[in-house]
C-alpha positions in Angstrom: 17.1 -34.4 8.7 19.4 -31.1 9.3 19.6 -28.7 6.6 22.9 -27.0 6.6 22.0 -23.2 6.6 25.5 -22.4 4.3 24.2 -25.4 2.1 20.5 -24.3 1.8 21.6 -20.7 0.7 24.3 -21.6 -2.0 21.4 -24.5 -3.9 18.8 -21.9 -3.2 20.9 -19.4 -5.2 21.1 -21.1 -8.6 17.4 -19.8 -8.7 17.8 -16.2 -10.2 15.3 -13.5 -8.5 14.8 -9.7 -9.4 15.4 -7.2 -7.0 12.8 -4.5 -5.9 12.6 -2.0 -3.0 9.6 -2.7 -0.6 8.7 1.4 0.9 6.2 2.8 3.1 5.9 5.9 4.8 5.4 6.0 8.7 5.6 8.9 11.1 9.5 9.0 11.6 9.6 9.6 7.1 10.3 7.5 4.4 11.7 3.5 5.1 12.6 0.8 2.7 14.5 -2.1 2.4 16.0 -4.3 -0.7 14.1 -7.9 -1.1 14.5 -10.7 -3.6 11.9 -13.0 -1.6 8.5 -11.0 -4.0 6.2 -12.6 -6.0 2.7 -12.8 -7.6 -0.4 -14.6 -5.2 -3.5 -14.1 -7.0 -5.5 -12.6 -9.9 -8.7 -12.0 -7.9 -8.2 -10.3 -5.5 -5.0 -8.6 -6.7 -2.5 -10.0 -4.2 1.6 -10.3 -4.1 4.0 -11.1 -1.3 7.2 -10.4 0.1 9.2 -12.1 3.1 11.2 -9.6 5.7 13.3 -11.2 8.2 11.1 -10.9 11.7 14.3 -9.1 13.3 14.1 -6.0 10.9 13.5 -2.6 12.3 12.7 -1.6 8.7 10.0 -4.1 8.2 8.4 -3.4 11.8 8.0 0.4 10.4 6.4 -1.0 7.3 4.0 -3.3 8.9 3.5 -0.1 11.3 2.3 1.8 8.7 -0.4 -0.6 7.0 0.7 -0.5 3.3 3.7 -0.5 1.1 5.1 -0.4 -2.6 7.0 -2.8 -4.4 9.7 -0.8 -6.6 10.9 -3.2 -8.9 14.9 -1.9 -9.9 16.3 -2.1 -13.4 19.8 -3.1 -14.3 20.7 0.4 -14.1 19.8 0.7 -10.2 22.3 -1.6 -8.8 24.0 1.2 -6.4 20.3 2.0 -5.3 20.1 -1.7 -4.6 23.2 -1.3 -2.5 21.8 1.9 -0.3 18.7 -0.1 0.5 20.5 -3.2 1.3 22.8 -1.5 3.7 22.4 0.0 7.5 22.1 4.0 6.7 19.5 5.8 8.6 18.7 8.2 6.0 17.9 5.9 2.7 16.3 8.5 0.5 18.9 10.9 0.6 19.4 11.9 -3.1 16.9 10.0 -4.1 13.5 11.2 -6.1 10.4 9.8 -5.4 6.6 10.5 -5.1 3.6 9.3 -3.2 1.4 6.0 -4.4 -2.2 6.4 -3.5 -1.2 4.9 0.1 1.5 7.3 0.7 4.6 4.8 0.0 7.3 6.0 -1.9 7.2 5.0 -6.0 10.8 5.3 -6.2 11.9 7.1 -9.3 13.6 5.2 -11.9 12.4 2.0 -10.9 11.2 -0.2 -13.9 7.6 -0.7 -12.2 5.9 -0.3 -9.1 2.7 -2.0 -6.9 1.4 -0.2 -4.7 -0.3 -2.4 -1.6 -2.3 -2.4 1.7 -1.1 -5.3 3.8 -3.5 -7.8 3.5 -2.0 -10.7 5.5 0.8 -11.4 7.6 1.9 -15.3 8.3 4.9 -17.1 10.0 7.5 -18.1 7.9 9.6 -19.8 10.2 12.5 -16.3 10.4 10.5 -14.2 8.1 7.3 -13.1 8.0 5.4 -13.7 4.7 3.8 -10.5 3.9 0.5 -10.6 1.7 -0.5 -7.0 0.3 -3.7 -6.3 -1.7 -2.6 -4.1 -4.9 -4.5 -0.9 -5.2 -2.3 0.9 -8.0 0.2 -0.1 -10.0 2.0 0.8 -13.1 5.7 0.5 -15.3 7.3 3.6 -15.6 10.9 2.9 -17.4 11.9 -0.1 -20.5 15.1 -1.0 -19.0 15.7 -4.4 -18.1 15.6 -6.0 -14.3 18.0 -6.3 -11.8 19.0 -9.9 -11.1 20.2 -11.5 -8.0 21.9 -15.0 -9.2 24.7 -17.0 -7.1 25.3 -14.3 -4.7 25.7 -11.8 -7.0 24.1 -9.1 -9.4 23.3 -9.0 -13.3 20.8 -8.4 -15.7 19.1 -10.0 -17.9 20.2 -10.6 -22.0 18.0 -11.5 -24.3 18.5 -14.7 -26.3 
């Protein structure tokens, strides 16, 4: 059976995902790229995952530099969202952020953040599926997250 790519993406997207920035540091500076493709693994060991398209320049520099951070964006981050989605060469400009214990940018402003050595990298057909051990995390702002629902952005209301 052929699975119509157009199809797969529009059933797919009736599942609502938050949004985070996945950063590292390597020895060109600062990368980072937008993801809605993260999620928990295991308790013990601490272990999450996120899943780069195999043709990205941005994740070959973060898989270069053996670890990244997972900054997960609040409703009020959706032009950040927008910069790290996008093609510009220099994504931090204007932008504050500090070091995790790896080095990888804890974006500030961001409603929590993991910060991970890669663990484990498998194939995932046109992604990778990228499995990082947590070695600090924390939540540093009570806003609530950006959502990604039916190819588009929201947040989330309380009911």
């Amino acid at each position: 059976m052929t699975i119509d790519g157009n199809e797969f993406r529009r059933v797919l997207g009736h599942f609502p995902t938050g949004v985070a920035v996945v950063s590292a540091v390597d020895d060109a500076g600062p990368v980072g790229m937008a993801v809605g493709s993260f999620s928990s693994v295991s308790l013990d060991p601490p272990l999450v995952m996120f899943c780069p398209a195999r043709t990205s320049s941005t994740w070959q520099r973060i898989r270069n530099s053996g670890s990244f951070c997972v900054n997960i964006l609040g409703h009020h981050q959706l032009d950040l969202c927008g910069v790290f989605a996008g093609q510009d060469l220099d994504k931090y400009a204007g932008i504050e952020w500090r070091s995790a214990s790896t080095g990888s940018p804890v974006i500030d402003g961001a409603i929590a953040w993991i910060d991970c050595e890669i663990h484990a990298v498998y194939d995932g057909g046109d992604h990778d599926i990228v499995v990082g051990l947590v070695r600090e995390l924390d939540v540093d702002a009570d806003h609530g997250p950006l959502l990604f629902f039916k190819g588009g952005y929201g947040r989330y209301e309380e009911f």
